[in-house]
N, C-alpha and C positions, 0 to 999 in steps of 0.2 A: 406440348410447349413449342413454342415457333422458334427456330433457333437463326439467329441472323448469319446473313453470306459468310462473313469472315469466320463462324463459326462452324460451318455445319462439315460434317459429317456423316458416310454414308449410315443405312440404319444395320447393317451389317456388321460395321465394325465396333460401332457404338454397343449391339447386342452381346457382341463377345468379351468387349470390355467388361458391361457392366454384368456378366454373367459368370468372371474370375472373380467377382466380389463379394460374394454371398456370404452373408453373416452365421451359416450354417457352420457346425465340426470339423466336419471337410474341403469345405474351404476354406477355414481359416488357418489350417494345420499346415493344408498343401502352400497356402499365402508364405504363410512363418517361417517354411521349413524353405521354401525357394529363396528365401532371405539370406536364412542364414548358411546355406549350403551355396546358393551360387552367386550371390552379392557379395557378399562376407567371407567365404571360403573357410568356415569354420562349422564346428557341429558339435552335437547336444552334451559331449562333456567341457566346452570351451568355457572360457569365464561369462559370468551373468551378464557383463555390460552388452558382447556380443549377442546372447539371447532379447536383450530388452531392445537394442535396436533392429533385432530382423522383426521382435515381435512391433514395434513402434512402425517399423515402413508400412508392415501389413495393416494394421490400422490408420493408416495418414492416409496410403491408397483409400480405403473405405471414405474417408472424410473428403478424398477431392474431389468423388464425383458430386455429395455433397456442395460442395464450395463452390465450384465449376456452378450449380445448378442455383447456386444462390445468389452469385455476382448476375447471374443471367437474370435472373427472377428483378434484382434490384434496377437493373439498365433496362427491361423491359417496361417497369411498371413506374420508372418516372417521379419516382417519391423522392420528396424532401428527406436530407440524409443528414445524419450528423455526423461531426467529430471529437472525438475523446482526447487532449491532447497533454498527455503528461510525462512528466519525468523520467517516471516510477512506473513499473508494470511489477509488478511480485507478482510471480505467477506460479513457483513453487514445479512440484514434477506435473506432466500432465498425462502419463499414461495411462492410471485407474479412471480420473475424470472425463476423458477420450472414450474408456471403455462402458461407462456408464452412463453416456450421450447415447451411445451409439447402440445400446442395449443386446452387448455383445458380451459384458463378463463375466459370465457362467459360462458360456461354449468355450471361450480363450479361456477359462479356469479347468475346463473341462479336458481341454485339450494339451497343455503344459501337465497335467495330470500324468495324463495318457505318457507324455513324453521322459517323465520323472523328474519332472521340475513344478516347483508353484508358484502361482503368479505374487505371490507375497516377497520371494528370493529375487525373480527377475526383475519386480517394481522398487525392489530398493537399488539397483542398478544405477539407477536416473537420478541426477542429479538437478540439485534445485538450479531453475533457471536465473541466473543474477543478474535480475534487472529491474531488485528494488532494496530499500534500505526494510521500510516497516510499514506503519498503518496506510501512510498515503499510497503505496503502490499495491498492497495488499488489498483494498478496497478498489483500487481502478481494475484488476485483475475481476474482481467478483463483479463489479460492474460491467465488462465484457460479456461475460458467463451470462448474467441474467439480458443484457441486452439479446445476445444469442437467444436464448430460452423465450421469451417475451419478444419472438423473430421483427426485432427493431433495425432499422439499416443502418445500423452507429460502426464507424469505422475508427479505430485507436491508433493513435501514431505515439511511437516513444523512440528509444536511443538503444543500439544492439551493443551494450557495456561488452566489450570483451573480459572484463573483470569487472566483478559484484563490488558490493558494499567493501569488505574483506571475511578473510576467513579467523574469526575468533581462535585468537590460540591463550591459555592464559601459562603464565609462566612463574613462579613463583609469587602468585595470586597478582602477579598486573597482569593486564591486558596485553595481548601483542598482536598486532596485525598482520597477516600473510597474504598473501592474493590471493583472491579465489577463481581460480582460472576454469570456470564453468563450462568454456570449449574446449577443454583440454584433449579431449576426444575426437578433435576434429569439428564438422559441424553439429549442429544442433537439430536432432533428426524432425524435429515437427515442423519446421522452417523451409522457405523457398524462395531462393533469392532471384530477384525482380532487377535485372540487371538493365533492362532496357526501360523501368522508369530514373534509371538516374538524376539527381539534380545537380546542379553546379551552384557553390552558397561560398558567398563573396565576401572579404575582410578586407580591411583596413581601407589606406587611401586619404581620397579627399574629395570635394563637389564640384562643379562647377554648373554658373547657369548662364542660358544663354536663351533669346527670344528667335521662336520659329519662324522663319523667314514670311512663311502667305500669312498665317494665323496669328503673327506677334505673340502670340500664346510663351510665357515661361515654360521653359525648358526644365529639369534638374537633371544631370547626369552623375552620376556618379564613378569615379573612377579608381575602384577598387586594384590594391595588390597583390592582393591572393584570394588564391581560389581551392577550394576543396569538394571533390565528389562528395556528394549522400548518395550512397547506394542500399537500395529498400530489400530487408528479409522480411517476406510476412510468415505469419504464426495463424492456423487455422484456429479459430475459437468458435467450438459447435455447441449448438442450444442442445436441449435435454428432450432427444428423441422426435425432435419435430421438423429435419430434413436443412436447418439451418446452419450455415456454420459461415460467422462473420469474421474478418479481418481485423487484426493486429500486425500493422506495418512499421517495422525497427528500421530507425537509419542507420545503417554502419558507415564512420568516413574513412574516407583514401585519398591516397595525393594524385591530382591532377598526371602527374609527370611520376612513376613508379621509382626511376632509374636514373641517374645522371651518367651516362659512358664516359661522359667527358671526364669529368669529377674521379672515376674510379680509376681508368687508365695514367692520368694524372698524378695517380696514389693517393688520393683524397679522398679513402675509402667514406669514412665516418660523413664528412660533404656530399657524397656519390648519394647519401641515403637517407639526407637529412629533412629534405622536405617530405619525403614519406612518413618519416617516425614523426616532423610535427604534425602532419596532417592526420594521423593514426589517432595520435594522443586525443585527440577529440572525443572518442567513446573508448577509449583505454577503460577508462575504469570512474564507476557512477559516484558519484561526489568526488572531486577530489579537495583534500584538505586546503579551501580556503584561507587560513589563518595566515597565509603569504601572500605578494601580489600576484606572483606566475599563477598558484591556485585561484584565486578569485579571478584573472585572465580567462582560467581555462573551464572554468563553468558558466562565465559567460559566453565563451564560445559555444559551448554544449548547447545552451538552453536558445541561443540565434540559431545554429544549424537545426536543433529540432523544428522550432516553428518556420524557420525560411525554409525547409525540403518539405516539409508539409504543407504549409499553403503552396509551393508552387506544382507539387502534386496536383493539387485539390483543383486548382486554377488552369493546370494542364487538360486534365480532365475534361473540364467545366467548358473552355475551348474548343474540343475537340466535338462539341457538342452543339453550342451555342454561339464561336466563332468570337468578335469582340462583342458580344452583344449582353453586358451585363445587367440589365433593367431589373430581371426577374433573379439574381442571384440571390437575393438574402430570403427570397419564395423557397430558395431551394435547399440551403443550407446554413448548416446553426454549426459552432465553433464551444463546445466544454472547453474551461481552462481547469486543467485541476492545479490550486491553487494558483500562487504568485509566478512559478518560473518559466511557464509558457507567457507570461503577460505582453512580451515583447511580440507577440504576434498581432496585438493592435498596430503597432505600429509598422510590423511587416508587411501586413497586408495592405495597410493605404501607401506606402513604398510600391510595392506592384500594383497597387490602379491606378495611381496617380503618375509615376514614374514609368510604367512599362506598357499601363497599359493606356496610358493620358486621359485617364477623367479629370472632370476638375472637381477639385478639393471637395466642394461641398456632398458630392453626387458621393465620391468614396467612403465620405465620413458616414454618410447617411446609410452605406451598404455595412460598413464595419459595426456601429453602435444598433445596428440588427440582425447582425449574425454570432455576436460575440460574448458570451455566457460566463460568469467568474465562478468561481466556488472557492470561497475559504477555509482554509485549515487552522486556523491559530487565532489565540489570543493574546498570543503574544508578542509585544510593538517590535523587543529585538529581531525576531524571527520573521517579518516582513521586509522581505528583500529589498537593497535599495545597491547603484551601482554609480560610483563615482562620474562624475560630469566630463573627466579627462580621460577615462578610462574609455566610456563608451564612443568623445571622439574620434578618440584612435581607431576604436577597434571598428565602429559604426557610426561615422561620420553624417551620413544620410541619415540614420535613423533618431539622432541627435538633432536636428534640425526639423524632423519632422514632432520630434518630442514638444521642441520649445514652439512650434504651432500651435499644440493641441494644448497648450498649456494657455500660453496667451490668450485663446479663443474660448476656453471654459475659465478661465480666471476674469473673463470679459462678463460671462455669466455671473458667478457670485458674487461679482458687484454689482452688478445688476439687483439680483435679488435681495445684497445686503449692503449697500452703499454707504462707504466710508470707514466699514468693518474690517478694518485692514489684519487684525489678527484673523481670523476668520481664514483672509484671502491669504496667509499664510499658513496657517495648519491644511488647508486644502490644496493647495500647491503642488504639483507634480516633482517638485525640485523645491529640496528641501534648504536650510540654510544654510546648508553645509557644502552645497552645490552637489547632494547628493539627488539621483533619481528613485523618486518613492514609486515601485512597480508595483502597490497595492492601488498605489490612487490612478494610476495609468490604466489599470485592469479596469478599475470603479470607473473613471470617467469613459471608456470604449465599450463597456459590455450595456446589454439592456435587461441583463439579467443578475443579480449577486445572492449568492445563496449561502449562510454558514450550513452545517453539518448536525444539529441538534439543535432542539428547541430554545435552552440554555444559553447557547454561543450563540444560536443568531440572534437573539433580547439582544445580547452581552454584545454584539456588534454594533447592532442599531444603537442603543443608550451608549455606547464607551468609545470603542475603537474607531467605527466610523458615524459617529453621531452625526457631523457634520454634511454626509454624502448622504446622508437616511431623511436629514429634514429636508435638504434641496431635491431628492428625487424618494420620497418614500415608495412607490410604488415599482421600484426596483428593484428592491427586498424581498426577498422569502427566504422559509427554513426548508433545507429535507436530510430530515434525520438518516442517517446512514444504517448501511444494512450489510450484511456477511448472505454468500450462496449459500444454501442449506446442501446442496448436493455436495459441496468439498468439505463442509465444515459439518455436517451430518453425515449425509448415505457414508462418504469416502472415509472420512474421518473416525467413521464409530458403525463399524459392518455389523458387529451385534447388534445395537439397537434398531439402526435400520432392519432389520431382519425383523424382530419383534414388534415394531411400528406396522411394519408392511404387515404380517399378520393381525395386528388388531387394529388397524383404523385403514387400512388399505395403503396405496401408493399417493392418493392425490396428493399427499403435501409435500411430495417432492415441487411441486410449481404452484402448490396454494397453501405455504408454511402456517396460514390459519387454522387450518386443519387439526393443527397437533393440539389443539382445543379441546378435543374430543377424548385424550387422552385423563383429563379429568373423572369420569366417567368410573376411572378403574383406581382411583386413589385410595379404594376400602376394598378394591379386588387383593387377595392376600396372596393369590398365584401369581398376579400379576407384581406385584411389588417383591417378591422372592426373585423374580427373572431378575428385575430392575435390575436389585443390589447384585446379585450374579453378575451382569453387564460389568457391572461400574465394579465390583471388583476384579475382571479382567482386566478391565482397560487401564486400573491403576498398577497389574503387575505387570502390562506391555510395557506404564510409565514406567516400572521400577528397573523394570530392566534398559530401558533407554538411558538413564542416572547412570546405570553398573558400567555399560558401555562404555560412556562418555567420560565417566569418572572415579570410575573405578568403587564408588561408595555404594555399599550395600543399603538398601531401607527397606521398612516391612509394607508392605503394600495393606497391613489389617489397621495401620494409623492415620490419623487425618491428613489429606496431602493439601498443606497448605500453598498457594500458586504465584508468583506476581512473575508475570514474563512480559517484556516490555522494553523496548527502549532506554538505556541507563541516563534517566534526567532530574534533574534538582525538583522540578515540579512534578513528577510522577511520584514522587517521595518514596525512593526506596529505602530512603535513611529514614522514615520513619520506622518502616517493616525491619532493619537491622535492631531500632531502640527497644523496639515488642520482643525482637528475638534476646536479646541483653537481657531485656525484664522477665521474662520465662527463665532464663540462664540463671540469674539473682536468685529466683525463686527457689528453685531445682537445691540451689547449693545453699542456702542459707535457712527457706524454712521448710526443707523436705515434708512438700505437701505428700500427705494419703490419697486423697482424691485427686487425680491429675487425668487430663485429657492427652495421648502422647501425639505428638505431631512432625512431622517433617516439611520445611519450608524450604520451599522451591523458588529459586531466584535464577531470571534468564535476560538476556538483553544484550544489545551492544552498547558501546558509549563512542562518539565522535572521536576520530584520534586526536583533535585538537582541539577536546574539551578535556581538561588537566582533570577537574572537581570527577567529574563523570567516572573517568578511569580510577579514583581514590575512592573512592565509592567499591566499585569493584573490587580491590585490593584490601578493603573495611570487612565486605563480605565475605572471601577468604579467610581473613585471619581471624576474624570470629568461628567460623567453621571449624577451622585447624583447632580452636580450642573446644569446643563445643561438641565436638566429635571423636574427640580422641581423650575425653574424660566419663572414667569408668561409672561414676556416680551419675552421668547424664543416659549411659546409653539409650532405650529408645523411647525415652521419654522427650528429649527433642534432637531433632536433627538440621541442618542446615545446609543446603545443594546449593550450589552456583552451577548453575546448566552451559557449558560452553557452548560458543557457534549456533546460538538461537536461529530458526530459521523455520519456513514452512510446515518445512516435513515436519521437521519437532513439534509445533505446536500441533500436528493432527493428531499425534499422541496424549501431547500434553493434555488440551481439551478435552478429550474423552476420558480422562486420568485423573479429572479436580476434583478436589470433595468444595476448597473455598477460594475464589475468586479475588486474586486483592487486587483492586480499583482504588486508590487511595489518595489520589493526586490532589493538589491545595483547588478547593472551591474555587471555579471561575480561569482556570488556568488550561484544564482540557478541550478539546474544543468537541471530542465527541468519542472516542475510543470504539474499536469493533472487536478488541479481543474479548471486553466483556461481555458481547452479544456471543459470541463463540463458544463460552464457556457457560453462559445462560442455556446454549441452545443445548447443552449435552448433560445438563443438570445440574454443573455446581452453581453452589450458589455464592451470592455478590457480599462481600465487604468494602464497603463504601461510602466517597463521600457523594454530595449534591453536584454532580460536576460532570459535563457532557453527557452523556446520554444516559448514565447513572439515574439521571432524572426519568425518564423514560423507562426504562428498566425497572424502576422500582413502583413508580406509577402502573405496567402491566402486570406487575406481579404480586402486586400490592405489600404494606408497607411490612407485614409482620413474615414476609417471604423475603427480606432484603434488612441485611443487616447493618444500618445506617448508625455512622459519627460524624462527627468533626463541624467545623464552622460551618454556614451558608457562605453563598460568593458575599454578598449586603454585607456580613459580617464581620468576613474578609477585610474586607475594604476598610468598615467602621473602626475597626480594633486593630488599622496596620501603625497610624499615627501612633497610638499608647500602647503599643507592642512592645513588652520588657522581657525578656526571654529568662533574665537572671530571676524576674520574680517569680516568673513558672517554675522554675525548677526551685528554689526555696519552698514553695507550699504544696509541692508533692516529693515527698519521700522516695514514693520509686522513681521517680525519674533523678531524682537526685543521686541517687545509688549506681542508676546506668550510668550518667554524665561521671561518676567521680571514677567508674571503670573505666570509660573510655580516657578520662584524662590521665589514669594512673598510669597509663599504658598499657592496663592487664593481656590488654590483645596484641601487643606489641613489643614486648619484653625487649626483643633482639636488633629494633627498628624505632629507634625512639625518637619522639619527634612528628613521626610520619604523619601522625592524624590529627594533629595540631590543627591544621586550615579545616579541617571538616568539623572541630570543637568549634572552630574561630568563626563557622560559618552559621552551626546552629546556635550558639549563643547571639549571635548580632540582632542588635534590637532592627535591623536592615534587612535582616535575611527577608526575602519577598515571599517565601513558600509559607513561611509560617510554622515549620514542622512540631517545635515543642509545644506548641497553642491547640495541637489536636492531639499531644501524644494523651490525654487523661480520656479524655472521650475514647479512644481507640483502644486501650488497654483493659477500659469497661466492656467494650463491645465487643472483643476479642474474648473476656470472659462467660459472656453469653453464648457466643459460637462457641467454644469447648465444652460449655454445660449439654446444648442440644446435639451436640455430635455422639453424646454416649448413648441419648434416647433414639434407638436405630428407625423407628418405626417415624418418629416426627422429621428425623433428618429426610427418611426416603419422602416422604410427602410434600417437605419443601425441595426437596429436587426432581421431580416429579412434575409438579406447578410449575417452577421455572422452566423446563421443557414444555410444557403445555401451554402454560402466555408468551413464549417467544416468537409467536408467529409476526408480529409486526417489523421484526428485525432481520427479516428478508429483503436480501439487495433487490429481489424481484419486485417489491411494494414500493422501494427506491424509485427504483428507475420507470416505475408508472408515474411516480409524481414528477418525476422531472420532464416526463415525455410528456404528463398536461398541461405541467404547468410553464416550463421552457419551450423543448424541441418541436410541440406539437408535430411529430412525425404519425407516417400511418401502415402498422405492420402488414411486413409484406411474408403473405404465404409461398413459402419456395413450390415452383411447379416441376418436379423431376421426369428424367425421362420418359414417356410412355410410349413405347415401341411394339409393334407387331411380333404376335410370335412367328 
């Protein structure tokens, strides 16, 4: 490989380098041990976290010559590149996944051996990285991975949260939030901070314009009053054995001015320090609770410094290459938005060619609406971001001015197309009548790309949400169903089965998930199905014991582990999954069935700290528990867990732990889910409704593999008008039994009162979820799942099948379709050093 001036290196020292990094015993022992003896100043009885970072440097070394050889590989060969730009990165621990790129974790298992340590005690050291809430970041995470793996030149830019989501504590069965200070350690050992691409990202202020003296050309300047560094950590992220390892760059921000002397000598300490802490607050910590104006301030700050340090990255770059000559940029580069909060990067980037760099308008517009890609998360209207019209003055004066351009000029269009339509040209409107800025339609009108997430949601987009943007540019539109890595959510997640896999169909499907097709094959093998349940009752006693940990509650790992982990929200209806739990409860105590299937249900999630319902909910789940679980006439015939502080790692357990998957969310409300591909992919199986990728799911796995209730979305919709909640519960008995416990207070003897608004919420002929309109369906279908859980041999066969048809639900088949049918990028094979002996 040619290695250019600024890079090269004699071949001498390059050989010595790369000849300390050998993935052998012995090198990797002598790596760990100079780690942790002369970096660290500690040794093999010291606590694990010290182990897991001298063993993490030794591995990072390995990954840079990697990296090193990949950025070269990319700047060599001149390829059209893309950008990931999102929020969210859920990227969980990365040490096992590092070691199973790198096809190094047997030797480092072999060698911690050697040392009297196992790589199982050091990898739980690591802490999950927080730098996501749930699904949305969790999937840009797996998207990294397979773009790595499927050596794509896709680079991710997000925000280096000093503090996660929060750290779940619950108290008294509420909810309580604590920080989760994920750096607490110091740095973050896979990270390298890129101190010399700093950007400088401007607020407030106001405009002025003025015509260029030769050119008469307008002018806009803008004349912002503050200023805050982004300064870039990137995060190596390596493909799966094939010498790649691409870029994940974090902005962290900092104040301009560290210090004020003046301020502190003065005695004005709290003053001396106060533009740092506001300038800090910027990635303090990922969502901050909206529900006030300073919160809704300070996420729009967030979500402008991500896109303004990332384009002017990208543009730096871009410069550095091509000089002002942008004719061919949008030849070169494609922009992902994952969802709504990057949107304002349409109007970032025609701010820097128009303002910085002086194209005119037209020229920029035409570069932005051809580099600019959306993807939708939601189907729901509240949940599409919109930011007041005074707000964004303030804060982004220019960007406000450049908004109501692209507004006026595409509003020029749809009368055009529909003249005299003035409703029309009001539902399509960038600015809504509230003088709020709808950032869904500002995505819509700059991208030339919009994709939802499932088959389902993207119909449901086209016909509903954006019907309007579908009929003026239909050919806009596509679907790409979401996908989970099989290397974290398999190999890492579930070592036994991988183990088993690898012996009977080989390794391919670590990067062709089709594969596990072949797995059919051995559905009447009787050795083969003895291992299965073996597996799958390990991994349900690793789950049991992750319960014991966290909560002290014993379960039998020989009962059904019923699962719903997930996000605490009205439409994922976990209040459904409480009502089933009440009606089993009813059951238990009133007609002491003979025949019973015993079960323990598993409930995990966070809820918004400024979602009230969300956290009662939580608090519901609790107190049912407390009674449910400490009545002698119940023991383990059911049981009831709330899993606190859901998070990554937990779910690697959890997945490989499920016997049944609850997916149950109201028809037409999900927009595509990936924990149920995760939990497909390691054998349980689905309880569900017709709703995001559910569809999908049940479709591969066909219908008598997939345990289907409740309404259709059509349905939904049909029956929301004549929705009577009180009549549902009049002509079912058992539900009527649950509702009269919940309203007796049975579960609240000492707190009465409290569950009132959650009564108040599922009675209302208003409620939009729908939840009593499916409990009859779901209590039937629940029935049917306890019947086939006791027939061992038909349960293994249906979890067996859903491992074997989940090959489509590979982020790797993802991100092929988006690279055909968006990025059209063209993989680039990394060329590594090849040196003389």
């Amino acid at each position: 490989m040619v290695i250019p001036d600024f890079e090269r290196e004699t071949e001498t020292v390059v050989r010595k380098a790369l000849k300390c990094l050998g993935n052998d015993e012995e090198s990797l022992e002598a790596s760990f041990l100079h780690y942790l003896y002369n970096t660290f100043g500690r040794h093999l009885q010291s606590p694990h976290y010290y182990l897991f970072k001298a063993l993490s440097y030794s591995v990072r070394d390995r990954l840079m010559a990697r990296w090193r050889d990949t950025w070269l590989s990319h700047y060599q060969a001149g390829t059209k590149k893309a950008y990931y730009l999102s929020m969210e990165f859920l990227i969980g621990r990365s040490l096992l996944n590092n070691l199973l790129s790198l096809d190094v974790e047997d030797p480092v298992r072999q060698v911690l051996y050697r040392l009297g340590q196992t790589l199982e005690e050091v990898e739980n050291a690591e802490r999950d990285a927080g730098l996501g809430n749930g699904g949305l970041g969790r999937l840009a995470a797996c998207f990294m991975d397979s773009c790595a793996t499927l050596q794509l030149p896709v680079m991710g830019y997000g925000l280096r949260y000093k503090y996660g989501m929060f750290r779940q504590r619950i108290q008294n069965g509420y909810q309580m939030e604590d920080p989760d200070p994920w750096l607490r350690h110091g740095e973050y050992p896979w990270e390298v901070q890129r101190a010399d691409y700093t950007c400088v990202i401007p607020f407030g202020g106001c405009t002025r314009m003025y015509k260029e003296p030769h050119s008469g050309r307008l002018i806009v300047h803008w004349d912002h009053d503050e200023e805050v560094l982004a300064v870039p950590y990137d995060v190596p992220i390596a493909g799966y054995q094939n010498q790649t390892v691409n870029t994940l760059r974090l902005w962290s921000a900092a104040s301009v001015e560290d210090f004020n002397l003046s301020e502190f000598n003065a005695g004005s300490y709290y003053e001396a320090v106060a533009e740092k802490n506001e300038a800090e607050s910027i990635t303090m910590v990922l969502y901050p609770n909206d529900a006030n104006e300073s919160g809704k301030e300070l996420r729009l700050r967030q979500q402008y410094f991500l896109v303004s340090a990332s384009l002017q990255d990208i543009l730096k770059h871009w410069k550095r290459n091509h000089g002002a000559d942008f004719s061919n940029f949008s030849e070169s580069n494609v922009f992902q938005l994952n969802d709504t909060h990057p949107s304002l990067a349409v109007v970032e980037l025609m701010r820097l060619l128009v303002d910085d760099e002086h194209l005119e308008w037209d020229e920029a517009w035409r570069i932005v609406t051809q580099t600019m890609a959306y993807t939708n998360h939601t189907l729901l209207p509240e949940a599409l971001e919109t930011w007041s019209v005074s707000l964004l003055r303030r804060m982004l004066p220019r960007h406000l001015e450049i908004i109501y351009e692209i507004n006026s000029r595409f509003l020029a269009e749809v009368s055009m197309k529909w003249p005299g339509d003035e409703q029309r040209v009001q539902r399509m409107s960038l600015i809504d009548p509230n003088d709020r800025v709808r950032m869904a339609h500002l995505a819509l009108v700059g991208s030339f790309s919009v994709n939802g997430v499932a088959e389902l949601h993207s119909r449901l987009l086209r016909e509903g949400l954006f019907r309007d943007f579908y009929q003026l540019w239909p050919d806009k539109f596509n679907n790409k169903t979401n996908g989970v890595t099989p290397r974290r959510w398999l190999a890492c997640a579930n070592p036994q089965l991988r183990e088993l896999l690898f012996e009977t169909i080989g390794d391919g499907w670590m990067t062709d998930l089709s594969q596990l097709a072949r797995l059919e094959d051995y559905i009447d093998d009787q050795g083969f199905c003895q291992r299965w349940r073996q597996i799958r009752h390990h991994n349900k006693k690793r789950l049991a014991e992750l319960v014991h940990q966290r909560t002290g509650i014993v379960i039998n790992p020989e009962v059904m582990f019923d699962v719903q982990v997930k996000r605490i929200h009205e439409y994922k209806r976990q209040l459904l999954n409480v009502l089933h739990i009440i009606h089993l409860y009813a059951r238990i105590k009133f007609e002491r069935p003979i025949h019973w299937t015993n079960r323990c249900v598993i409930i995990g999630g966070k809820a918004a700290p400024g979602y009230a319902m969300a956290k009662k909910i939580i608090k519901l789940i609790h107190n049912v528990a407390n009674v449910i679980n400490n009545d002698p006439e119940v023991g383990d015939r059911l049981k009831l867990v709330f899993l606190p502080d859901y998070n990554v790692s937990a779910m690697e357990v959890i997945c490989a732990g499920t016997d049944l998957s609850e997916q149950i969310s109201t028809a037409g409300k999900e927009a595509s889910g990936t924990g149920n591909m995760k939990f497909m992919m390691n054998g349980a199986i689905t309880i569900g409704t017709l709703d995001g990728a559910n569809v999908e799911i049940r479709e591969a796995v066909s219908e008598e593999n997939f345990f289907l209730f409740g309404l259709h979305a059509e349905e939904v919709e049909q029956q929301r008008k004549t929705y009577r909640p009180a009549a549902v519960i009049a002509g079912d008995d058992d539900l009527k039994l649950v509702m009269q416990l919940l309203k007796s207070g049975h579960f609240n003897r000492f707190e009465r009162g409290i569950f009132d608004d959650v009564v108040a919420s599922l009675t209302s002929p208003h409620d939009p979820w729908m939840t009593l309109a499916d409990f009859r369906s779901y209590v039937e279908c629940q029935k049917r799942v306890a019947e086939l859980f006791t027939d061992e041999a038909a349960w293994t066969k249906m979890s067996l099948l859903n491992t074997a048809r989940s090959g489509r639900f590979s982020t790797d088949r993802t991100m092929r379709e988006y690279n055909d049918d968006i990025w059209r990028l063209t993989p680039v094979e990394v060329q590594t050093e090849q040196l003389p002996d």
